[in-house]
C-alpha positions in Angstrom: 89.6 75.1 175.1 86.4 75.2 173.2 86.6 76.5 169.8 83.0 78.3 168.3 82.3 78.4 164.7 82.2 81.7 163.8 79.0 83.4 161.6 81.4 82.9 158.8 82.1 79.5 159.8 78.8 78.4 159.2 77.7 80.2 156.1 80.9 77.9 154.6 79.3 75.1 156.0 75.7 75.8 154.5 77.5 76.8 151.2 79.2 73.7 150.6 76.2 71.3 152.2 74.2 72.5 149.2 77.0 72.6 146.1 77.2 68.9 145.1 78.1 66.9 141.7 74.7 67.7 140.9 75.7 71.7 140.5 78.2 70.7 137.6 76.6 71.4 134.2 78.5 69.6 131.4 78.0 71.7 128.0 78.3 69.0 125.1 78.7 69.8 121.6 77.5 73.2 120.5 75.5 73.9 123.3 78.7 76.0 125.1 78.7 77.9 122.1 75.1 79.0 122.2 75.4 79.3 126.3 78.3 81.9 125.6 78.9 83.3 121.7 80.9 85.7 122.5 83.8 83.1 123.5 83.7 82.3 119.7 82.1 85.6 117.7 83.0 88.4 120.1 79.7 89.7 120.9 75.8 89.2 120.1 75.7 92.2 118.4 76.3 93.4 114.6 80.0 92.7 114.7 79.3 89.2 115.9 76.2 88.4 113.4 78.4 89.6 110.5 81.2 87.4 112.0 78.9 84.4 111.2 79.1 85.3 107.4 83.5 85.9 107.5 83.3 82.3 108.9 82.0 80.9 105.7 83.6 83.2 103.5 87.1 82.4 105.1 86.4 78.6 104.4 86.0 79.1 101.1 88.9 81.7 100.7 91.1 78.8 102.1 89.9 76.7 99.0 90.8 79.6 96.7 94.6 79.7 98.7 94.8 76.1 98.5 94.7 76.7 95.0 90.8 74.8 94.4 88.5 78.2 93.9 88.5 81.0 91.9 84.6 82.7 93.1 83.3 83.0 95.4 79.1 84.2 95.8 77.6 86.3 98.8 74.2 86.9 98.7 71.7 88.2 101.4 68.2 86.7 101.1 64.7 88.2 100.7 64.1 86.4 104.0 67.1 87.7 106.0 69.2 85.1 105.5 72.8 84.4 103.9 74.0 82.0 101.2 77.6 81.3 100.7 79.1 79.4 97.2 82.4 78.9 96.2 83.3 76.5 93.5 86.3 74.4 96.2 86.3 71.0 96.2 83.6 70.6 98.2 83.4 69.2 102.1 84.0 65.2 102.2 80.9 63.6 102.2 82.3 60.1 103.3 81.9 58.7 106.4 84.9 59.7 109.3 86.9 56.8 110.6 86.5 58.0 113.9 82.8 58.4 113.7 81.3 56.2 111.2 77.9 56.7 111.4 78.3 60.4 110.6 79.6 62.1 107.1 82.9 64.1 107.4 80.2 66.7 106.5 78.1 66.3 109.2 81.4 66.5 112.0 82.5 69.4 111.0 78.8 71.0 111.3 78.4 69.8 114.3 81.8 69.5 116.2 83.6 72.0 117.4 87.8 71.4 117.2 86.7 69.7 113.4 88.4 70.5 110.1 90.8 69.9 107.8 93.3 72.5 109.0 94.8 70.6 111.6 97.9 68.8 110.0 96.4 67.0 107.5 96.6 67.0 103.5 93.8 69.1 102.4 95.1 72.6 103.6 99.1 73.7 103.4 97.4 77.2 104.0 94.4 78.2 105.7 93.2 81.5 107.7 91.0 78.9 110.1 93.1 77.2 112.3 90.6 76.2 115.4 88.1 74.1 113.6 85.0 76.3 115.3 83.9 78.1 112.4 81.1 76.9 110.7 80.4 74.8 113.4 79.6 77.9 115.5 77.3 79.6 112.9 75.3 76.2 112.5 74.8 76.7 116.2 73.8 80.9 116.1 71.5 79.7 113.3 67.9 78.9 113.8 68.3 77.3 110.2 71.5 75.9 108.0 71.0 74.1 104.9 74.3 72.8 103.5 74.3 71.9 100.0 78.1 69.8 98.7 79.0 68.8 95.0 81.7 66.7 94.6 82.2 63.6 92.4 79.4 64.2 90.4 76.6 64.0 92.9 74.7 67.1 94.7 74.1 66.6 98.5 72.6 68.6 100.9 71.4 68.4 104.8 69.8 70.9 106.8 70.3 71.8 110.6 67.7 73.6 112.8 67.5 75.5 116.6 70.9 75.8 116.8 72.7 73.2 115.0 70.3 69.9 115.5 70.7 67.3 112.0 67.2 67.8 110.6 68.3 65.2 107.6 70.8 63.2 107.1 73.5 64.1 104.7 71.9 62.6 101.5 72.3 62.1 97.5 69.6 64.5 95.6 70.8 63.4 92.2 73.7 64.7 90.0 75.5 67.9 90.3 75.3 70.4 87.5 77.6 69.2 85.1 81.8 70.0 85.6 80.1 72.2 89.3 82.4 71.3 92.2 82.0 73.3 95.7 80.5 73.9 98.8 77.1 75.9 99.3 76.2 77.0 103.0 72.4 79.5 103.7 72.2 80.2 107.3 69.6 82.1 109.1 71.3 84.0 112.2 69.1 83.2 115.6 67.3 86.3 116.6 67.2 84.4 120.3 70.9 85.0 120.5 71.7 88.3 118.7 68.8 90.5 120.2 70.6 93.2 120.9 70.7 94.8 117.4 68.7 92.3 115.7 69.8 90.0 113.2 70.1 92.6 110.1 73.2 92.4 108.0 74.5 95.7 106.8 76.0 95.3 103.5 78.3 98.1 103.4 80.3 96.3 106.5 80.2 92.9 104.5 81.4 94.7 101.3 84.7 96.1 103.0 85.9 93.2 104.2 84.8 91.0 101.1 86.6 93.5 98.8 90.1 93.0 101.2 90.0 89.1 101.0 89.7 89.8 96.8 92.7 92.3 97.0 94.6 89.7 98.9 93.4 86.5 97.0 95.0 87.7 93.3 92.4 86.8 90.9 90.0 85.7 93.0 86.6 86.9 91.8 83.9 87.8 94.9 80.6 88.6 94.0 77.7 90.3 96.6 74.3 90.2 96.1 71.1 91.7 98.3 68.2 90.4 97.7 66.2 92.6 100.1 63.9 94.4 99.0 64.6 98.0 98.1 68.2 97.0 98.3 70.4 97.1 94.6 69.5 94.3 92.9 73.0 94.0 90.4 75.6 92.1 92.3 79.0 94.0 93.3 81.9 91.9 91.9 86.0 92.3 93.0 88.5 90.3 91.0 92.2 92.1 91.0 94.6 90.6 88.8 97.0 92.8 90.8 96.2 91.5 93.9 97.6 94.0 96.8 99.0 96.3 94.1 96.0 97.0 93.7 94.7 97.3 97.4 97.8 100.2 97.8 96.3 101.9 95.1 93.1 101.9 96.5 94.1 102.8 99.5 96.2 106.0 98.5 93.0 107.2 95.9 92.3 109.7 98.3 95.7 110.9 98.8 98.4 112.3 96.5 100.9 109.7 95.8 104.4 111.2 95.7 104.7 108.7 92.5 102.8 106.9 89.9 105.0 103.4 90.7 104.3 100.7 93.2 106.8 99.0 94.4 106.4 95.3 95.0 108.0 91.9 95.5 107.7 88.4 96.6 109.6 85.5 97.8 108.8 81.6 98.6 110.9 79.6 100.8 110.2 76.4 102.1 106.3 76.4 103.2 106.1 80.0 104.1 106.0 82.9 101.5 105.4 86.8 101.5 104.1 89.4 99.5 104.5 93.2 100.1 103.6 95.9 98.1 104.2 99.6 98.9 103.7 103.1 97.6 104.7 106.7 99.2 101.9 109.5 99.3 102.6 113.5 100.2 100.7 113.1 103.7 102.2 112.8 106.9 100.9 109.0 108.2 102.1 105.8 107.9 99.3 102.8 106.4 101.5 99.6 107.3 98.6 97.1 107.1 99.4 93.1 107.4 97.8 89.9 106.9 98.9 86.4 107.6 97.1 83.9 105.7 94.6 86.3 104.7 93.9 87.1 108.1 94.5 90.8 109.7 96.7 91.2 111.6 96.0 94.8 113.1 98.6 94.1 116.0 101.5 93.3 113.6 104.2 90.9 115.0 106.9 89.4 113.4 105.9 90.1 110.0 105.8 93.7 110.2 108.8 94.2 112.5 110.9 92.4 109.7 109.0 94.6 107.0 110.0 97.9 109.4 113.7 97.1 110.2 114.3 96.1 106.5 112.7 99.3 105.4 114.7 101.4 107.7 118.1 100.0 106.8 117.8 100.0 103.0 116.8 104.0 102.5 119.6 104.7 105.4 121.7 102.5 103.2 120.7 103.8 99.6 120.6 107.6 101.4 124.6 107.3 102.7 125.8 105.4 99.2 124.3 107.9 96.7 125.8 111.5 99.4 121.7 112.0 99.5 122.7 112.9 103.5 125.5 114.4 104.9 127.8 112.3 106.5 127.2 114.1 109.9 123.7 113.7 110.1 122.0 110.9 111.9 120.5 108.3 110.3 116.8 108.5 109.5 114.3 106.8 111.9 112.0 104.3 110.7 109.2 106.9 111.5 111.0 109.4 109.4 110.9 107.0 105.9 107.5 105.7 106.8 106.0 109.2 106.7 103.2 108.9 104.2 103.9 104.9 103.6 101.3 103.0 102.4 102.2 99.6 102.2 100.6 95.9 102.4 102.5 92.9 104.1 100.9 89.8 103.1 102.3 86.6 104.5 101.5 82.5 104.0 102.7 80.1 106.2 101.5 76.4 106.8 101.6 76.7 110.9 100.8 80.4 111.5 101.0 81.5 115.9 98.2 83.8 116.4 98.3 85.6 119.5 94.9 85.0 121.3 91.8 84.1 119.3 91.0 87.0 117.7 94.3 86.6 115.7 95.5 89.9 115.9 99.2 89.3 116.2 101.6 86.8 114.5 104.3 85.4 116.5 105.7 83.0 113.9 110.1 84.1 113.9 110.8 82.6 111.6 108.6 84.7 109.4 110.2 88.0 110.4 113.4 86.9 109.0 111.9 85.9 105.6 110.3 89.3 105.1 113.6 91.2 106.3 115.4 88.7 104.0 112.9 89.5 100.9 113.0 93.2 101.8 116.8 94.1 102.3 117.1 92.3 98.8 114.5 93.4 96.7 113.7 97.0 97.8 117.2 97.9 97.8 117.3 96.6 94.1 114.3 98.3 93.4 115.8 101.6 94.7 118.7 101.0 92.5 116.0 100.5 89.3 114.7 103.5 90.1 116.5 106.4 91.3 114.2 109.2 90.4 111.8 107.6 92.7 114.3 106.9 95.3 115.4 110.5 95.8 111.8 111.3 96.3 111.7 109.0 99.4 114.8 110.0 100.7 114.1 113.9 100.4 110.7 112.8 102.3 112.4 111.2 104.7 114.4 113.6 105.4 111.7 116.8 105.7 110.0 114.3 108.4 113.1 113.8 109.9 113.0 118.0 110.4 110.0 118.1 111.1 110.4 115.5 114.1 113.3 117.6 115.8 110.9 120.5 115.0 108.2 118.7 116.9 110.4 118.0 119.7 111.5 121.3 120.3 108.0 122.5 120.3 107.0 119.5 123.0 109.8 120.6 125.1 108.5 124.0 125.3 105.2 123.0 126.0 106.4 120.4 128.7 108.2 123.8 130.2 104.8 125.3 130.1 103.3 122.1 131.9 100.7 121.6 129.5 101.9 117.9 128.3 102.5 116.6 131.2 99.0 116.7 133.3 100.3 118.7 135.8 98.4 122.0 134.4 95.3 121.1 133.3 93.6 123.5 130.7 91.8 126.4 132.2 88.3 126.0 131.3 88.7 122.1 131.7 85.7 121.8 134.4 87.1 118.4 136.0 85.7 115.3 138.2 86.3 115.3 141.4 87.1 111.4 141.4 90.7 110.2 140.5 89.6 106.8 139.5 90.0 106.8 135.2 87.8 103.4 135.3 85.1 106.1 136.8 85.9 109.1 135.0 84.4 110.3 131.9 85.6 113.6 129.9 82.8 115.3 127.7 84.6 117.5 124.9 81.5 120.5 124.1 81.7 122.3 121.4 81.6 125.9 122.1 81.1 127.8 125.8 77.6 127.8 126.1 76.3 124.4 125.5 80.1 123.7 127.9 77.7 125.8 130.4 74.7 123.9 130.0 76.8 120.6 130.6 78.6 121.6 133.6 75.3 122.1 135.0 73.9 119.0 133.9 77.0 116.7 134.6 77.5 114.5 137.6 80.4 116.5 139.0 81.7 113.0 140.9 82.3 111.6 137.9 82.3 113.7 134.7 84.7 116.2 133.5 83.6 119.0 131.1 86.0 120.1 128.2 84.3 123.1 126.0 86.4 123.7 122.2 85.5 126.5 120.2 84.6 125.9 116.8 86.3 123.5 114.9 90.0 121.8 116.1 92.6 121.9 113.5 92.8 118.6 110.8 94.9 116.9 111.7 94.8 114.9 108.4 97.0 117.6 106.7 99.0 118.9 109.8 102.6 117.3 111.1 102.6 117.3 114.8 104.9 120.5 114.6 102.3 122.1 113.7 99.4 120.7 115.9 101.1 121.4 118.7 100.7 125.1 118.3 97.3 124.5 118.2 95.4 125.7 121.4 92.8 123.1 121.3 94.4 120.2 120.8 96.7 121.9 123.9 93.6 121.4 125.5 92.6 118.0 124.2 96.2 116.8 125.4 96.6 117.8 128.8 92.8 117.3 129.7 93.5 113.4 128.4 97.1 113.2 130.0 98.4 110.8 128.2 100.6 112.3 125.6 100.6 112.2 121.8 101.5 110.6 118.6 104.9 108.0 119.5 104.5 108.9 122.9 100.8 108.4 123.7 100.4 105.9 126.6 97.4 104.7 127.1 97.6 103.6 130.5 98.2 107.1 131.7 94.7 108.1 130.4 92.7 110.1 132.9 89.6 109.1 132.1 88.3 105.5 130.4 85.4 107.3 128.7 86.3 110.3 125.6 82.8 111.2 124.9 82.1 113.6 122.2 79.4 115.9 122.5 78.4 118.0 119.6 75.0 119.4 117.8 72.9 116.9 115.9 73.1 118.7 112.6 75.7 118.9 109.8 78.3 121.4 111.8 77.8 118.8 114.8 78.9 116.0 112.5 82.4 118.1 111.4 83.5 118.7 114.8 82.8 115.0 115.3 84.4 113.9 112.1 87.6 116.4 113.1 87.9 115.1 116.5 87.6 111.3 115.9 90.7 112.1 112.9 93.0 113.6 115.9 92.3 110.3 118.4 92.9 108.1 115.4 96.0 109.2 114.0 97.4 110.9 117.6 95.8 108.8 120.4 95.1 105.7 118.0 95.2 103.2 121.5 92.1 105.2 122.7 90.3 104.2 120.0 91.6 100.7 119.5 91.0 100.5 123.2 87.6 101.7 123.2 87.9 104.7 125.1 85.9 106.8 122.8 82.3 107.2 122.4 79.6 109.5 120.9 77.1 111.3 122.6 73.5 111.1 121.0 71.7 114.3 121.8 68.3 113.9 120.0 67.3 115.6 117.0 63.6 116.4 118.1 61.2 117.1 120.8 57.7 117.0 120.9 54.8 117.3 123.6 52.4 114.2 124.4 49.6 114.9 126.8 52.1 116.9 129.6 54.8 115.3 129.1 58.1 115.8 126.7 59.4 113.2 124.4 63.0 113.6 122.9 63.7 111.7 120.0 67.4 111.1 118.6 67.0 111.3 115.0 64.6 110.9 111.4 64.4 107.0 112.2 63.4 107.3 115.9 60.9 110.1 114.6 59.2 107.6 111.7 59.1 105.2 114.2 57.2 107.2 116.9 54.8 109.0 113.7 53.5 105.1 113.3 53.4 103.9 116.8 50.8 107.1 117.3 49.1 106.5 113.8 45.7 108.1 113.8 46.4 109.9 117.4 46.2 113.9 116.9 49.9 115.1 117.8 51.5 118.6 118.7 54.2 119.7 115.8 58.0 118.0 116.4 60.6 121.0 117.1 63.8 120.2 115.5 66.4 120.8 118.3 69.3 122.4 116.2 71.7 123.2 119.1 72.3 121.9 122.6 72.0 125.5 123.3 68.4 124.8 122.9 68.2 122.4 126.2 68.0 123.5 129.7 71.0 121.4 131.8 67.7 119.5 133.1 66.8 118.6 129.8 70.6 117.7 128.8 71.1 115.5 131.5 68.2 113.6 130.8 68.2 112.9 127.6 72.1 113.0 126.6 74.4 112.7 130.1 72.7 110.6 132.5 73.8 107.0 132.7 71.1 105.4 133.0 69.2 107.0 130.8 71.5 108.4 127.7 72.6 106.3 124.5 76.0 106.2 123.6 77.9 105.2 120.7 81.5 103.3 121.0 83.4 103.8 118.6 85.4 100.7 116.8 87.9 99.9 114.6 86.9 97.0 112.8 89.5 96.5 110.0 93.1 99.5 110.2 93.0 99.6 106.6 89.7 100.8 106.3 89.6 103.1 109.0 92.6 104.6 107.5 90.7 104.7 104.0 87.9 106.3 105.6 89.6 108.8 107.4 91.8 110.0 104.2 88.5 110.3 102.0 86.4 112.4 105.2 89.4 114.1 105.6 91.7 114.4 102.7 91.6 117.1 99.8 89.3 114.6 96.9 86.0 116.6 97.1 84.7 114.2 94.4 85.9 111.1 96.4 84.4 112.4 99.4 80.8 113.4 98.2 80.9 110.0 96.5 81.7 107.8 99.9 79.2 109.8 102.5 76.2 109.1 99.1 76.9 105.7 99.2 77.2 105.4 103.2 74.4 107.4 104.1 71.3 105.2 104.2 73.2 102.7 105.8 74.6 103.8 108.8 73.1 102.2 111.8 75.6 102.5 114.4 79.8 103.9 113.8 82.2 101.3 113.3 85.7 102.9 112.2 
C-alpha cells in the first residue's frame, strides 16, 4: 500500500528544511533586556521609565537598611535626565575574582544576575534580590555615568547605547573629604520607551520616594527638578517616626476615632517586623504591607499573621472585659478592621516573593513572627489603654450590625434577582456576544447621551448602561446602605459579579468597565464617584485592569470641510501651533455628549480603532487609598489642596 504525503505533510517538510541552527539567536548580556523590557520594567511606557529611577533608589535604600546611608538625593536634570546620590558605601571598585579584568563596578553594570544580595556579606537586608536592577537601566539608557567614592578616591565611568563601557572605571582624584557613596545620572532611551516618551512626572516619583522615607525611620530623601518652569527648592522627607508617621498621614483625611497610634516591634533571629496602626470613623480597612521596603499589595504571610492576631486579641479583650454578651458571636476580622489603618512592615534576610513583580510574600515563617508580636503586644496595649479599647470594640461591634444588616438586605435583593445576573437592569442596553474577553459595558451618564450611545455602539460587542446623575459615595456609605441604592443596583447586576467580600472577578460579564461621562467639571464627579465604588466594592476590577476611561474630546473645530475633534486644552495648543499663521474657524467647546450626533460619538469616543482610552491603575494601595479618602472624604481644605498641586501634572490616571 502506497502511502501519499498529505498537503500538510509537506508544508512540515518545507517548514523544517528551512529552520536550522542558524534560526537560533543567542541574546548575550543586556541585549535580551533591550530586545524585551518589559520582562524586567513591565512596560515601555511611564510606569516602566519611572521604574528605571525605583531601581537606583532601591539600591541605595538597601544601603540605608544595611545601616550605611542616611540621604538620599533625586534630582531630574535640565536635560531630561536623572541623577541618583546616596552617601552608602559605595559599589566595590576592585577587580572580581571571577572576572579580573573588569571592576566589581563595572559587572554589576553590565551583568545581569550581579549584586551583592545573593548570600554574601554586604547585605543581611535588601529589597533587590535578582541582581537586574541597575544593570537593566544602564541598558534602557542611551547614557549612564556612574560616579563611586570610597577609600578616599572619586571614580567614575560612563556607559552609552544601551549599556556599552565608554571608559574604563578610573581614579579622577580624591573624593570630597569624609564623602562615601554611590552616584548614578541616566538618560532613559527614547528608542525603547516611545510610547509616552521619556518624561518623568514628578508627582508619581514623589509618592513613592515619600513611602520608602516613611518606611526607612530617619532616612532623609530629597527631590529636585531641574526643568525648567518646574519648582526649583528641593522636596525633603525625613520621619523620625517612621510608619507612625505614614498611618498618620494616611488617616489626614479621615477622622481618626483617636489621637493614639498604636505600635510595636519585634526582632528575632534575622527577620524582624514593624506594625503600626490607628482606627478612623470610616467604614474601610487600609492594611498596607511591605517586606524589605518592598510592597507587597497582594499580602501573604505577613499580613495573614497581622489579620488572625488582630482578630483574636479584640475577640479576646471584648469577652474578658463583658464588652459583648456572652451569646453573641465573635466578631469577624472584617468587623474590627472597619476603618483600620494600619502598616505591616517586615525585614528578613531571604525574603520569597511571589513572581517578579514581588507582590506577595511567601516566607512562613514570617507569619508566625508577626502573629507572635501581635497577640503579645496589642493585647498589652489594649490593656494600657482601655478608653481606646472600648472605642474599637464598640466599632467593631456597629460593623458587626451593620454586616447582618447588609446581609439581610442582599438576601432581599437576591430574592428580587438583581445580584445574581439573572435580571439584568431594565434600561441596561446589552451585547449580543456572551464572550466577557469581547464584551465591553459603557456606564453614560444620564438618558440622552445613553441614547446617543446605543446608537453609536457596536451592538455585537458593547453593552450600554445609562445612570442618572450622580451614584451615591460610597466613601461615606456601609454596604447596608449602598445597597438600597438604585444605581449601584444597576451597576451590580449589569457587572454580575457581586460586591464587596463577595465580588468575584472571574464572574465578570464584560473585561472592559468603560466610563463615559462629559468632559467638563460634572463629567469629572461622576468619574471620580464611580472609580470610588469599583475601588472600594469591586477592588479586583481595578487591580485587574478592567476599568478604563472614555475620552470624549473637549472641542471641535472646522478645517477646509472637514471636522476635527480634539480631546482637551493640550491637544488644542498643540493643533493652534501646528496651524500657526493658517486663518482658522473658532473651536466650539463641546460641553455635553448630548452635543454629538451617535455618528460623531462613535467616531471620536466608541470606535476601536479609532477612540482613546484610559486604563486605569493602581500603582501603589496605599496611595490609591490616600487619594480616594482626600477626593472623597469630608477635608475640603485637604482636598482643594491635593487636585492644586495635581492639576498641571496629570498626563495619564494612575490610581
Amino acid at each position: 500500500m502506497a502511502l501519499t504525503a498529505s498537503p500538510g505533510d509537506e508544508a512540515a517538510k518545507r517548514a523544517s528544511a528551512t529552520y536550522g541552527a542558524k534560526d537560533i539567536t543567542v541574546l548575550e548580556g543586556l541585549e535580551a533586556v533591550r530586545k524585551r523590557p518589559g520582562m524586567y520594567i513591565g512596560s515601555t511606557g511611564l510606569n516602566g521609565l519611572h521604574h528605571l529611577v525605583y531601581e537606583v533608589v532601591d539600591n541605595a535604600v538597601d544601603e540605608a537598611m544595611a545601616g550605611y546611608a542616611t540621604r538620599i538625593d533625586v534630582t531630574l536634570l535640565a536635560d531630561g535626565g536623572c541623577r541618583v546620590v546616596d552617601d552608602g558605601r559605595g559599589i566595590p571598585v576592585d577587580p572580581h575574582p571571577k572576572y579580573k579584568s573588569k571592576s566589581a563596578a563595572e559587572i554589576v553594570l553590565t551583568m545581569l544576575h550581579a549584586g551583592g544580595k545573593f548570600g554574601g556579606q554586604g547585605y543581611k537586608i535588601s529589597g533587590g534580590l535578582h541582581g537586574v536592577g541597575v544593570s537593566v537601566v544602564n541598558a534602557l539608557s542611551s547614557r549612564l555615568d556612574l560616579e563611586i567614592d570610597r577609600d578616599g578616591t572619586h571614580y567614575e565611568m560612563s556607559f552609552a547605547n544601551g549599556g556599552k563601557p565608554k571608559t574604563k572605571l578610573e581614579p579622577k582624584g580624591k573624593a570630597p573629604r569624609g564623602r562615601t557613596g554611590t552616584t548614578v545620572s541616566f538618560w532613559p532611551d527614547p528608542t525603547i520607551f516611545q510610547a509616552e516618551g521619556t518624561e518623568f512626572r514628578a508627582q508619581t516619583l514623589i509618592e513613592r520616594l515619600q513611602i520608602m522615607a516613611f518606611l526607612n525611620k530617619g532616612l532623609e530623601i530629597r527631590f529636585r527638578d531641574e526643568r525648567p518652569n518646574r519648582e526649583a527648592e528641593p522636596t525633603v522627607y525625613k520621619y523620625t517616626g517612621g510608619i507612625i508617621d505614614f498611618v498618620r498621614h494616611l488617616n489626614q483625611s479621615k477622622e481618626a476615632l483617636f489621637k493614639r497610634v498604636c505600635s510595636y516591634e519585634q526582632v528575632e533571629e534575622e527577620q524582624e517586623v514593624e506594625v503600626a496602626l490607628q482606627w478612623n470613623t470610616g467604614y474601610y480597612e487600609g492594611i498596607h504591607s511591605f517586606a524589605n521596603g518592598i510592597a507587597t499589595n497582594e499580602g501573604g504571610m505577613h499580613e495573614e499573621g497581622f489579620k488572625k492576631a488582630i482578630t483574636n486579641v479584640v475577640n479576646r479583650y471584648a469577652r474578658d472585659k463583658g464588652l459583648v454578651k456572652e451569646k453573641e458571636e465573635n466578631l469577624l476580622g472584617e468587623d474590627i478592621r472597619e476603618g483600620l489603618t494600619s502598616i505591616v512592615s517586615v525585614k528578613l534576610r531571604d525574603p520569597q516573593f511571589e513572581g517578579q513583580t514581588k507582590a506577595k510574600l511567601g516566607n512562613v515563617s514570617i507569619r508566625s513572627l508577626v502573629e507572635r508580636a501581635t497577640n503579645t503586644k496589642l493585647a498589652d496595649w489594649l490593656e494600657e489603654h482601655p478608653t481606646e479599647a472600648r472605642q474599637i470594640v464598640q466599632k467593631s461591634v456597629q460593623a458587626a450590625r451593620a454586616r447582618v444588616a447588609a446581609r439581610q438586605a442582599r438576601d432581599l435583593t437576591r430574592r428580587k434577582t438583581l445580584l445574581e445576573g439573572a435580571g439584568l437592569p431594565g434600561k441596561l442596553a446589552d451585547c449580543s456576544s456572551k464572550d466577557p474577553r469581547d464584551s465591553e459595558l459603557f456606564i453614560v451618564e444620564g438618558n440622552s447621551a445613553g441614547g446617543s450611545a446605543i446608537s453609536a455602539r457596536d451592538p455585537q460587542t458593547q453593552a450600554i448602561l445609562p445612570i442618572r446623575g450622580k451614584i451615591l459615595n460610597v466613601e461615606r456609605a456601609r454596604i447596608d446602605k449602598m445597597l438600597k441604592n438604585a444605581e449601584i443596583q444597576s451597576l451590580i447586576s449589569a457587572i454580575g459579579a457581586g460586591l464587596g467580600e463577595e465580588f468575584d472577578v472571574a464572574r465578570i460579564r464584560y473585561h472592559k468597565v468603560i466610563v463615559l461621562a462629559d468632559a467638563d467639571v460634572d463629567g469629572s464627579h461622576i468619574r471620580t464617584l464611580l472609580l470610588t465604588f469599583f475601588y472600594r466594592q469591586m477592588k479586583d476590577l481595578v487591580e485587574q485592569g478592567h476599568v478604563y476611561i472614555a475620552q470624549p474630546p473637549l472641542y471641535s473645530i472646522v478645517v477646509g470641510k472637514e471636522k476635527v475633534y480634539l480631546k482637551d486644552d493640550v491637544a488644542r495648543d498643540q493643533f493652534l501651533a501646528e496651524h500657526e499663521g493658517r486663518k482658522l474657524e473658532p473651536f466650539q467647546r463641546l460641553k455635553g455628549l448630548g452635543e454629538m450626533d451617535h455618528g460623531e460619538l462613535r467616531e471620536t469616543t466608541m470606535d476601536p480603532t479609532k477612540r482613546t482610552l484610559l486604563q486605569v491603575s493602581v500603582e501603589q494601595a496605599a496611595l490609591a487609598d490616600e487619594v480616594f479618602s482626600i477626593l472623597m472624604g469630608d477635608d475640603v481644605e485637604l482636598r482643594k489642596h491635593f487636585i492644586q498641586t495635581n492639576a498641571k501634572d496629570v498626563r495619564f490616571l494612575d490610581i
